[in-house]
MARZAVO-445471 format. One line per field, with one value per residue (C-alpha): residue number from 1; residue in three letters; chain; x, y, z. Coordinates in nm, 4 decimals. Layout:
BEGIN
seq: NUM	...
type: ALA	...
mol: A	...
xx: X	...
yy: Y	...
zz: Z	...
//
This chain:
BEGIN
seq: 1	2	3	4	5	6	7	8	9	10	11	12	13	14	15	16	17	18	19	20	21	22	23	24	25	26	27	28	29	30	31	32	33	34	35	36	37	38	39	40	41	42	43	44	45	46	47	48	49	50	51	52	53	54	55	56	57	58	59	60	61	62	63	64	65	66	67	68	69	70	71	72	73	74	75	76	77	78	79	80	81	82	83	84	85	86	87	88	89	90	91	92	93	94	95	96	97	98	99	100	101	102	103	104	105	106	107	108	109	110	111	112	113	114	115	116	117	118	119	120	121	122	123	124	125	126	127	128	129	130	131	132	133	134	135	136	137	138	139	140	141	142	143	144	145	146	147	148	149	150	151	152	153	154	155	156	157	158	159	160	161	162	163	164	165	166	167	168	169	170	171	172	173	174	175	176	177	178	179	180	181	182	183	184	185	186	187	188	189	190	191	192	193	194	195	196	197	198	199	200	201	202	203	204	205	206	207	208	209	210	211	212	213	214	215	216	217	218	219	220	221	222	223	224	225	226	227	228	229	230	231	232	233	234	235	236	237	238	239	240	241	242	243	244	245	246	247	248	249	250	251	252	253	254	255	256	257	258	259	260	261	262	263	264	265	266	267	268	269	270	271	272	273	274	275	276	277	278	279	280	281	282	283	284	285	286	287	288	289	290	291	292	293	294	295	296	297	298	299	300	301	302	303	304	305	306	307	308	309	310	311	312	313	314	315	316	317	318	319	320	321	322	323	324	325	326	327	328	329	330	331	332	333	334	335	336	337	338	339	340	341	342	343	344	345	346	347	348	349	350	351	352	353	354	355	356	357	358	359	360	361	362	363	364	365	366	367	368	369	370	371	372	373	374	375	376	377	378	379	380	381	382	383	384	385
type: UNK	UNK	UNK	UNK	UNK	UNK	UNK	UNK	UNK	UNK	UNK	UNK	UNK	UNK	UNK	UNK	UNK	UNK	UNK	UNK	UNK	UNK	UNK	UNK	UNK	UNK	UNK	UNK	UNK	UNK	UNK	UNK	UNK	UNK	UNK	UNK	UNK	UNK	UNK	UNK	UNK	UNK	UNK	UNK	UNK	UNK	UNK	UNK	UNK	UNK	UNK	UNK	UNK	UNK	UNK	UNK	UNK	UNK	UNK	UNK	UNK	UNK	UNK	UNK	UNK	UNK	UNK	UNK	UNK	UNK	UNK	UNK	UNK	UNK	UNK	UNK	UNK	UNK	UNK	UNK	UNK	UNK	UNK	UNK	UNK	UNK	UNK	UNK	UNK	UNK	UNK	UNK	UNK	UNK	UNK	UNK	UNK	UNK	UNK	UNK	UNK	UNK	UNK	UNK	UNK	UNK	UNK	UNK	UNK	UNK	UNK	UNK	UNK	UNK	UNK	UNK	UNK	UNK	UNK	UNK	UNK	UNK	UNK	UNK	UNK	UNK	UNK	UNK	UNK	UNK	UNK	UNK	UNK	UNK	UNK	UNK	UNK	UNK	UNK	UNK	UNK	UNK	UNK	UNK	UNK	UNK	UNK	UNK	UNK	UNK	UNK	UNK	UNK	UNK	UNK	UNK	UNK	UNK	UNK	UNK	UNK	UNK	UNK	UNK	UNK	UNK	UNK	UNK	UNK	UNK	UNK	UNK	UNK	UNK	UNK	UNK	UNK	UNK	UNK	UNK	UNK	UNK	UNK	UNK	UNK	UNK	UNK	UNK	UNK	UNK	UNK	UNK	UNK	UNK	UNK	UNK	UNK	UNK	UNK	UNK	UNK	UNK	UNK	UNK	UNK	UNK	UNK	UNK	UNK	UNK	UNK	UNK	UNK	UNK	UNK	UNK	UNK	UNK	UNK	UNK	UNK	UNK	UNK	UNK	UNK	UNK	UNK	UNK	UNK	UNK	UNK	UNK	UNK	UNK	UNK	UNK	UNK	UNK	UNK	UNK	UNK	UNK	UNK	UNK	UNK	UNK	UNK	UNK	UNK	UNK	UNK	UNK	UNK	UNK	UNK	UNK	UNK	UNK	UNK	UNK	UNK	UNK	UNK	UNK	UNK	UNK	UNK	UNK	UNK	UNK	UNK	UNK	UNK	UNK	UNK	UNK	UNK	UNK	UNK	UNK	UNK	UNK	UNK	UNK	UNK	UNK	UNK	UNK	UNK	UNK	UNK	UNK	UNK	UNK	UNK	UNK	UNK	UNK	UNK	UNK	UNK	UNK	UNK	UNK	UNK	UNK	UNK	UNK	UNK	UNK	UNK	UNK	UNK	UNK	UNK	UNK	UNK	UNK	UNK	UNK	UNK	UNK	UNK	UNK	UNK	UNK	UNK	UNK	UNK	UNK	UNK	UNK	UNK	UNK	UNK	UNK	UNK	UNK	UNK	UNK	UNK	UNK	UNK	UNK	UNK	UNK	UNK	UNK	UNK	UNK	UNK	UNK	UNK	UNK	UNK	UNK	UNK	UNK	UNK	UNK	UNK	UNK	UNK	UNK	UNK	UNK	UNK	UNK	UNK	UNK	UNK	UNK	UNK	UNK	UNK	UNK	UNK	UNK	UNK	UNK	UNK	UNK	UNK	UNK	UNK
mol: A	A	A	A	A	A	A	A	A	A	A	A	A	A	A	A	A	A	A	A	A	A	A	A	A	A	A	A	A	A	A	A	A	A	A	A	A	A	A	A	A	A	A	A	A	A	A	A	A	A	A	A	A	A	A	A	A	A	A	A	A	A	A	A	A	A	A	A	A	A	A	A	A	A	A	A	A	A	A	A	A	A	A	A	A	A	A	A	A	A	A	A	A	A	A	A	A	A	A	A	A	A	A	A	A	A	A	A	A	A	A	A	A	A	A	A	A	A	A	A	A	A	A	A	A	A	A	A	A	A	A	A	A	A	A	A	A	A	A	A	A	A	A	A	A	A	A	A	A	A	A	A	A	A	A	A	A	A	A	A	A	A	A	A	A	A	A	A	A	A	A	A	A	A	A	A	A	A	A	A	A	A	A	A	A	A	A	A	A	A	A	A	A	A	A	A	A	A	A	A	A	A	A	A	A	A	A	A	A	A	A	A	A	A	A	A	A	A	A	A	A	A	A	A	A	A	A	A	A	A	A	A	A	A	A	A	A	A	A	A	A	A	A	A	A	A	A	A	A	A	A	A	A	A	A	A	A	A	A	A	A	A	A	A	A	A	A	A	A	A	A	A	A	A	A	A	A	A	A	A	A	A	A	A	A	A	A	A	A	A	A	A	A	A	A	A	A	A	A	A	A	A	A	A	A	A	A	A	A	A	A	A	A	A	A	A	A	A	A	A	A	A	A	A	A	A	A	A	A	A	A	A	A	A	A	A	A	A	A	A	A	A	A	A	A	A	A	A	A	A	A	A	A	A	A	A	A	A	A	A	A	A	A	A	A	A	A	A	A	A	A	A	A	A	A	A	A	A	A	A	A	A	A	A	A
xx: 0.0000	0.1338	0.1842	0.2424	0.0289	0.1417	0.0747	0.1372	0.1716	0.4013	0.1703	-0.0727	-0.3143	-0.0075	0.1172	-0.2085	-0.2695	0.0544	0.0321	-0.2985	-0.2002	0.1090	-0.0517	-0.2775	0.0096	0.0341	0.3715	0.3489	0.5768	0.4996	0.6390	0.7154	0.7857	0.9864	1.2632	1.1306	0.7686	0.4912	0.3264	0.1250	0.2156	0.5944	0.7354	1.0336	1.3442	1.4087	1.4539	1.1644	0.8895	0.6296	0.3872	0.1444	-0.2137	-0.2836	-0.1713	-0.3735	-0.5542	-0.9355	-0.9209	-1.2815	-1.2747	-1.1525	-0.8629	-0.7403	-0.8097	-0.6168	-0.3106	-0.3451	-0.3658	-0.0444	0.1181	0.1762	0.1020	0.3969	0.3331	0.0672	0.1006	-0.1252	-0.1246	-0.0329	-0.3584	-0.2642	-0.1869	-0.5234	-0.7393	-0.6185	-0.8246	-1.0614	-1.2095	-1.1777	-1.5164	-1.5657	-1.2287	-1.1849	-1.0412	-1.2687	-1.2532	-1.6078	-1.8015	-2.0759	-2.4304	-2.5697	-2.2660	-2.3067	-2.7135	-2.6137	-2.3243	-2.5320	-2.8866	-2.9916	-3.2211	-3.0558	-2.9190	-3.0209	-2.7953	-2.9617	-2.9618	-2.6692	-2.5479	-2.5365	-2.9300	-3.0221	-2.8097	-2.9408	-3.3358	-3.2581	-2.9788	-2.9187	-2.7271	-2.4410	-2.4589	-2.4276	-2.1106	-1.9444	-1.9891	-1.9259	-1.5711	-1.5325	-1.5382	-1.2905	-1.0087	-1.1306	-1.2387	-0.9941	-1.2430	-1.3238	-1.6850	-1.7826	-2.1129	-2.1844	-2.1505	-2.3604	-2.5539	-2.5042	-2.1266	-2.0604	-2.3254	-2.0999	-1.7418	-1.9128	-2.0207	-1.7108	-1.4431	-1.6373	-1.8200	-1.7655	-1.6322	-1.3154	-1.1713	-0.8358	-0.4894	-0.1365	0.1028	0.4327	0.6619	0.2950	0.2603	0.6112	0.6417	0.3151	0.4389	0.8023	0.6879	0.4197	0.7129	0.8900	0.5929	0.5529	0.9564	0.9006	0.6404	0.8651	0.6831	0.9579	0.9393	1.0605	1.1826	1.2166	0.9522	0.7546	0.4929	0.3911	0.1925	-0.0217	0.2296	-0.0310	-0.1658	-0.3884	-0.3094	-0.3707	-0.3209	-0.2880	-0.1990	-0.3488	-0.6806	-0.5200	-0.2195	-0.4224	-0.6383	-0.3234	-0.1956	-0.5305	-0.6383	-0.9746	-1.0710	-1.3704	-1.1241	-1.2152	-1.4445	-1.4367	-1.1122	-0.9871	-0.7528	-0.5751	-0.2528	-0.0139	0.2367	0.4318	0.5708	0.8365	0.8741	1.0417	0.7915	0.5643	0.2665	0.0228	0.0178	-0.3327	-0.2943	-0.5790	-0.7919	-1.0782	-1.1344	-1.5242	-1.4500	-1.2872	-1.2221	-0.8635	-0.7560	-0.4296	-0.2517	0.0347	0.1710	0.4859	0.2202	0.1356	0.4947	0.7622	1.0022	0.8702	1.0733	1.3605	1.3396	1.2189	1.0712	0.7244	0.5574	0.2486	0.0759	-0.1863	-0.3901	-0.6281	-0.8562	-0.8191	-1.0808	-1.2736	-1.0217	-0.8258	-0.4253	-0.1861	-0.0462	-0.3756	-0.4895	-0.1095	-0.2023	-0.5406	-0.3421	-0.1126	-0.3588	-0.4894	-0.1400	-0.1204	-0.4047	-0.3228	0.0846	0.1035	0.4311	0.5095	0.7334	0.9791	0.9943	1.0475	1.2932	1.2034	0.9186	0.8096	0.4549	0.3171	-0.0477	-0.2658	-0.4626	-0.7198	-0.5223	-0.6808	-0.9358	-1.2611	-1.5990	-1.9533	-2.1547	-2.5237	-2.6968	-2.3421	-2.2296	-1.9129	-2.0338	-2.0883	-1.6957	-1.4721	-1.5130	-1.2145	-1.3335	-1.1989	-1.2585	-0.9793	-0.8586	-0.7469	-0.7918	-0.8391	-0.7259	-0.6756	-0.8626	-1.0619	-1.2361	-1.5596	-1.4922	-1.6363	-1.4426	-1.1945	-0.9228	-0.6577	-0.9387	-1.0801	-0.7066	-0.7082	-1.0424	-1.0492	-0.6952	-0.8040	-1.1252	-0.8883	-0.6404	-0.9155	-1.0445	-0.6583	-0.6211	-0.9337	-0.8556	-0.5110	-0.6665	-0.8888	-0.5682	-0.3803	-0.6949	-0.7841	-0.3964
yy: 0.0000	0.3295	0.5889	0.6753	0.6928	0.9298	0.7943	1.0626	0.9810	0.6261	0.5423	0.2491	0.3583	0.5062	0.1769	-0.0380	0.1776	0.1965	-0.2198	-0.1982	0.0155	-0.1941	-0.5458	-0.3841	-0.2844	0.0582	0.2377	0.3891	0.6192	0.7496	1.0161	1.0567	1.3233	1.1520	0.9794	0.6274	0.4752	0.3996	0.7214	0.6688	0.2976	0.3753	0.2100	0.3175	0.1185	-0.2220	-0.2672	-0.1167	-0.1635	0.0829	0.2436	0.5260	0.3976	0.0718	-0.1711	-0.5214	-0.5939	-0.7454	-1.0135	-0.9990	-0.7703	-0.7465	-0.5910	-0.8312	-1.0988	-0.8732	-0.8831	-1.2837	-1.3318	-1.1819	-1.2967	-1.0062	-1.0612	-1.2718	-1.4619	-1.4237	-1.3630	-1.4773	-1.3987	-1.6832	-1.7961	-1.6333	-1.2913	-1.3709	-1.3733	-1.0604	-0.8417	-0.6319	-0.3045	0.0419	0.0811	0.3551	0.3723	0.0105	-0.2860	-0.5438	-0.8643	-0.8935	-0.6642	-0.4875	-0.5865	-0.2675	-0.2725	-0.6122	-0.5545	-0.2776	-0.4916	-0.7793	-0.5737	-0.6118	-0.2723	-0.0561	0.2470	0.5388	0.8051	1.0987	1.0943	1.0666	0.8128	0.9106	1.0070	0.6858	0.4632	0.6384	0.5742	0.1771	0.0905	0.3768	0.6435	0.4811	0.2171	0.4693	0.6290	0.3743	0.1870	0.5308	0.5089	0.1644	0.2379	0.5702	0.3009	0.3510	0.7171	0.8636	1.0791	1.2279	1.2651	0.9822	1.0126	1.2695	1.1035	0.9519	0.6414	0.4112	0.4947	0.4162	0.1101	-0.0223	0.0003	-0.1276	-0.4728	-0.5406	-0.4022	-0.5456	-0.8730	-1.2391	-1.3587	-1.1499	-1.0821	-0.8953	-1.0674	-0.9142	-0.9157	-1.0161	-0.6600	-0.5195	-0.2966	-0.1823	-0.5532	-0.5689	-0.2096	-0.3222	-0.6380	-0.4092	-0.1495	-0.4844	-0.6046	-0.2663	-0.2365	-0.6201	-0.4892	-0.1661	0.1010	0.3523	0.5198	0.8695	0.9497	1.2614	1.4292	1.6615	1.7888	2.1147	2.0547	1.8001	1.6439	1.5787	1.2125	1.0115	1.1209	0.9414	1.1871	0.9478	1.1869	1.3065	1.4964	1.8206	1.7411	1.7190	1.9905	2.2180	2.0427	2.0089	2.4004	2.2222	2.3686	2.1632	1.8407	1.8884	1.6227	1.5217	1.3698	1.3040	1.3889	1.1449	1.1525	0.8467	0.6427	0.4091	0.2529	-0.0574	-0.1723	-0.4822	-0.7386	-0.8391	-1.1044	-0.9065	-0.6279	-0.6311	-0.7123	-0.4886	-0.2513	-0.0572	0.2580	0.2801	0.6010	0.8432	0.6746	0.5232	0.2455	0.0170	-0.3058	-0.4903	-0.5351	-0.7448	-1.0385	-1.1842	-1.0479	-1.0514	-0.9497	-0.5792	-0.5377	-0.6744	-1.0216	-0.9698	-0.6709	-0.5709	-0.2983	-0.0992	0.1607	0.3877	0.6464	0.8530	1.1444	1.4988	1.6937	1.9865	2.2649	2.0441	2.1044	1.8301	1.7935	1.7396	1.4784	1.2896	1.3309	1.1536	0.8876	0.7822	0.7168	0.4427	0.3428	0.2958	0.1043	-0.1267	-0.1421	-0.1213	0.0710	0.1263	0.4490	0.2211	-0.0609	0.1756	0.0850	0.2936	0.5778	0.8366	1.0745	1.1824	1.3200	1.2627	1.5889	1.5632	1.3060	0.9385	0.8742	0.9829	1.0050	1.0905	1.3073	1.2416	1.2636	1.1491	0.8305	0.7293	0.7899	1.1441	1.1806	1.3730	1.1227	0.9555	1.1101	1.4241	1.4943	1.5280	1.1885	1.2633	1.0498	1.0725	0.7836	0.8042	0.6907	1.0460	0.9709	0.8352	0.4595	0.1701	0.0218	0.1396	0.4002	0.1791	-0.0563	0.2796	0.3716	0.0507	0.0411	0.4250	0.2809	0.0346	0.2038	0.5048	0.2701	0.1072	0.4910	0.5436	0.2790	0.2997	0.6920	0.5587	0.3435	0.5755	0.8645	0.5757	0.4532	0.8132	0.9252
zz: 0.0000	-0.0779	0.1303	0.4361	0.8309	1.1182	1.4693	1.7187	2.0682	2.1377	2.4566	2.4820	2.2046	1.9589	1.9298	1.9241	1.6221	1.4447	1.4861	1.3571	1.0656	0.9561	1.0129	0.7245	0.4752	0.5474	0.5824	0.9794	1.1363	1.4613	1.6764	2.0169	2.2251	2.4933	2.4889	2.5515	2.4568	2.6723	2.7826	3.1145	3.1177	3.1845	3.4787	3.6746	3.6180	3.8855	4.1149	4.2095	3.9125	4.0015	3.7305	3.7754	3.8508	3.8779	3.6110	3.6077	3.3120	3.2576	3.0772	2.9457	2.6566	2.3010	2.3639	2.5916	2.3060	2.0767	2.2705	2.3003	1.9611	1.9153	2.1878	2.3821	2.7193	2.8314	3.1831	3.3976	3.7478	4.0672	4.4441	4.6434	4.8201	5.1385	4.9173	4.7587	5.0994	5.2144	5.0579	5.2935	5.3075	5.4949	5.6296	5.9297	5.9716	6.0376	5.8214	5.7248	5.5506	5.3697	5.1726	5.3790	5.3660	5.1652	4.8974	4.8588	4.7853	4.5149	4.3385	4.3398	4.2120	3.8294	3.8106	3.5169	3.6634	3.4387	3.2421	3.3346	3.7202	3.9372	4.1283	4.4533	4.4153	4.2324	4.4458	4.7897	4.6941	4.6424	4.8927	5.1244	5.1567	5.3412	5.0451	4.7869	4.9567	4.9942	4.6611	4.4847	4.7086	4.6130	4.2450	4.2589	4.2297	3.8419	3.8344	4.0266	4.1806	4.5339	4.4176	4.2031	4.3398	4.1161	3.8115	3.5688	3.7340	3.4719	3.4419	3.7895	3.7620	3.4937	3.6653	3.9851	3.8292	3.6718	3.9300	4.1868	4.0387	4.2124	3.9040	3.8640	3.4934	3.6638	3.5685	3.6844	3.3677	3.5013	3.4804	3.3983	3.1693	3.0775	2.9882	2.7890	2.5915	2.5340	2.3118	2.1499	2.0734	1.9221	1.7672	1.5727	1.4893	1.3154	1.1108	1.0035	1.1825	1.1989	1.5160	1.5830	1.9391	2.1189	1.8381	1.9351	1.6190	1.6572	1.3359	1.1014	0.8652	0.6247	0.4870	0.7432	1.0623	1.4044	1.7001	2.0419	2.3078	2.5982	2.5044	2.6106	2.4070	2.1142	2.1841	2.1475	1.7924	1.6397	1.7223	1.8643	2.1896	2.1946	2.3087	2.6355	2.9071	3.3034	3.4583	3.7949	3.9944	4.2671	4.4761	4.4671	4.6794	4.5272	4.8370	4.9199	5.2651	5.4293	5.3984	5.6363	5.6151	5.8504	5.5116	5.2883	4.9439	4.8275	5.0454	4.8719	5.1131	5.1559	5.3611	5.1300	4.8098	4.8362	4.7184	4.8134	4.6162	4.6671	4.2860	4.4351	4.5657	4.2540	4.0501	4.2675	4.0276	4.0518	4.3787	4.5494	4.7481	5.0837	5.0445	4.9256	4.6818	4.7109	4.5620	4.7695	4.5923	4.7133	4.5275	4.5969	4.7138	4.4890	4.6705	4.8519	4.8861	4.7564	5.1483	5.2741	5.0512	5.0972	5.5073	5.4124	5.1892	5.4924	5.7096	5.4526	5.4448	5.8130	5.8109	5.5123	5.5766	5.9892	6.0688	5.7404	5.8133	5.9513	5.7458	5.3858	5.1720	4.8725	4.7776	4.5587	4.5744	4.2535	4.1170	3.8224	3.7328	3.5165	3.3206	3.4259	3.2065	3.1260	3.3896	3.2429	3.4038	3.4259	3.0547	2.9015	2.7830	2.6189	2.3234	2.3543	2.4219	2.1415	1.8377	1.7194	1.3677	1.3325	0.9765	0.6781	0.7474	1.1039	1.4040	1.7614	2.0338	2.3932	2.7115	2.7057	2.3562	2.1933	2.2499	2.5285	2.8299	3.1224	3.0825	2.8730	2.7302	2.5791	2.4978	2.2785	2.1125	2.0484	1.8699	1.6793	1.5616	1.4518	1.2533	1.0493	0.9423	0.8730	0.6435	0.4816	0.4037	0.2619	0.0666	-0.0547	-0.1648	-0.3496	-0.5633	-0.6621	-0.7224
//
C-alpha cells in the first residue's frame, strides 16, 4: 500500500494503532515526544517496578483478546492464596474482611441504573445512603475521583459490576505494563513502523493522521478547543517496605475513596526479594491542597501497611490531574466523548475519547477504531492518485 500513516503519541493507544495500521500494509511512522515509549504505562526502572495507577488488566474484553492473539502478554502472574485472601475493606475507619451488607445488595442488584440521574441520588433511593457512599468510594479506584457520586448512574453502575463482580476478569502481567508495551514497541519495529523518538509535532504532517496523546495534548496540535471532558484527579504512593505477612494485598477505602494493592504479591520481580511494593492512591478533594490529601493517603497506608514508616525501603509521591481517564456526568455516555473522527482523514485515540471500556481498554479500542479509518482513508488517496 502506498503511502504513508502518522501515529502521534508512542503510549498504549499510539502503538495499538501503528500495529494496527502496519498489520494492514500501510507504511506507519509514529512520533514521540519523549525519549522512551509507553506514555502513562511507563514504569520506573528495577529494582523497584512501580507504574502510575494501577496496572492489572481485565481479561474480558476485546482488547485483551487482541493482545493474546499476538502474543503479547507474556506470563501471567497470581497472588499466592494467602496474598489472595487478604483483601478487605476500609469501612468507618476500620479494616474489614467482607463486603458490607448494603454494597453487597447494590453490586449484586440487576435494576438498570439510568444516564440521566446521578449516582449518589439513584443509588441512595434503592440501597441507602451509606450504600451509595461507599460503593461510589469503592469504584474511585477507576475514576480517580473524590466525588464519584456525582456522576452519571449508569457509568458508575458499569465500573461497579465489573471491578467489583464475584467472578473477577483482573490478571497481573508479570513486569505489567512496561512488559506488555516493550513487546508491542517490538511487535511494531518487526512490522517496520519507523518510530521517531524525542519528536515533538507542533503541526499536522499531512496524509492520514492518528493523534494518540493526551486529550489536552491534542487539543493544542489540532487548534480544537472543543477536546475537552471530566477527569480526575488522585494523589499516589508508590511505596516498598520490608515485607511483612500481617500487610493487605488490596484494600478498597469505603470512607474516602482510596484504594491500596500490593503489585509485588502476585509479581515478585517488581521489587527486590524480601521486600514488598504498594501503591496507595487517594482522590483529591474539589479545593483540597496536595499535602492534605497525601495526610489523608497515609492514614490508609497505616491502616493497610502497619508501621510502614519504619519498614520503607524505597518511595516516591506523585499526582494525576485531570489526566486518568474519562468520567460521564449524568446525561453522558461514552459515546458522547470527542469522536475519534476528526474529519480530513485525522484520528483521535486516547482513554478520554468516543470509544467503550476502562481508561486503557478505551485507549485501545479508540486505537483500533482510529487505525481502520486510517487505512481505509489511505486506501482511498492511493486509488484516486
Amino acid at each position: 500500500m502506498k503511502g504513508e500513516i502518522t501515529v502521534v503519541g508512542g503510549g498504549l493507544a499510539g502503538l495499538v494503532a501503528a500495529i494496527t495500521c502496519a498489520e494492514a500494509g500501510a507504511t506507519v511512522t509514529l512520533h514521540e515526544a519523549h525519549a522512551s515509549l509507553g506514555g502513562r504505562g511507563r514504569a520506573t526502572a528495577p529494582p523497584y517496578v512501580a507504574h502510575e495507577g494501577p496496572h492489572v488488566f481485565y481479561a474480558d474484553g476485546p482488547h485483551w483478546t487482541w493482545l493474546k492473539e499476538r502474543d503479547l502478554i507474556g506470563k501471567v502472574g497470581w497472588p499466592s492464596p494467602p496474598a489472595a485472601l487478604r483483601v478487605g475493606f476500609r469501612d468507618r475507619g476500620r479494616f474489614r474482611r467482607g463486603m458490607p451488607a448494603g454494597l453487597l445488595r447494590l453490586v449484586a442488584g440487576r435494576r438498570r441504573a439510568p444516564v440521566d440521574q446521578d449516582f449518589r441520588t439513584w443509588a441512595s433511593a434503592r440501597y441507602g445512603e451509606r450504600a451509595a457512599e461507599a460503593a461510589a468510594n469503592a469504584i474511585s479506584v477507576i475514576t480517580y475521583d473524590a466525588d464519584t457520586g456525582r456522576l452519571s448512574a449508569a457509568f458508575v453502575q458499569d465500573l461497579l459490576l465489573r471491578a467489583l463482580n464475584p467472578v473477577i476478569a483482573v490478571r497481573w502481567v508479570v513486569g505489567g505494563w512496561q512488559a506488555v508495551l516493550d513487546r508491542m514497541a517490538s511487535r511494531a519495529r518487526e512490522l517496520g513502523v519507523r518510530i521517531e523518538l524525542k519528536s515533538r509535532l507542533t503541526e499536522l504532517p499531512g496524509g492520514p493522521t492518528i493523534v494518540a496523546t493526551e486529550l489536552s495534548s491534542a487539543r493544542v496540535l489540532l487548534g480544537d478547543d472543543s477536546l475537552t471532558w471530566e477527569s480526575g484527579d488522585c494523589v499516589m504512593l508508590d511505596l516498598a517496605v520490608t515485607k511483612h505477612r500481617g500487610d493487605a494485598f488490596v484494600v478498597f477505602d469505603l470512607d474516602e475513596g482510596g484504594f491500596h494493592e500490593c503489585y509485588s504479591m502476585p509479581d515478585p520481580s517488581v521489587a527486590p526479594a524480601g521486600e514488598s511494593l504498594f501503591q496507595i492512591d487517594m482522590p483529591v478533594r474539589a479545593g483540597e491542597r496536595t499535602a492534605d490529601a497525601h495526610r489523608r493517603l497515609e492514614q490508609l497506608t497505616e491502616l493497610a501497611v502497619p508501621g510502614w514508616r519504619d519498614r520503607t525501603t524505597w518511595q516516591r509521591t506523585g499526582r494525576a490531574r485531570g489526566r486518568s481517564g474519562a468520567l460521564d456526568l449524568p446525561g453522558f455516555t461514552w459515546r458522547d466523548r470527542p469522536a475519534v473522527e476528526r474529519g480530513d482523514d485525522v484520528f483521535l485515540a486516547g482513554d478520554m475519547v468516543a470509544a467503550p471500556g476502562m481508561r486503557g481498554e478505551i485507549s485501545m479500542n479508540s486505537a483500533l477504531r482510529a487505525a481502520e479509518g486510517a487505512v481505509a482513508a489511505l486506501d482511498r488517496s492511493v486509488r484516486a492518485a
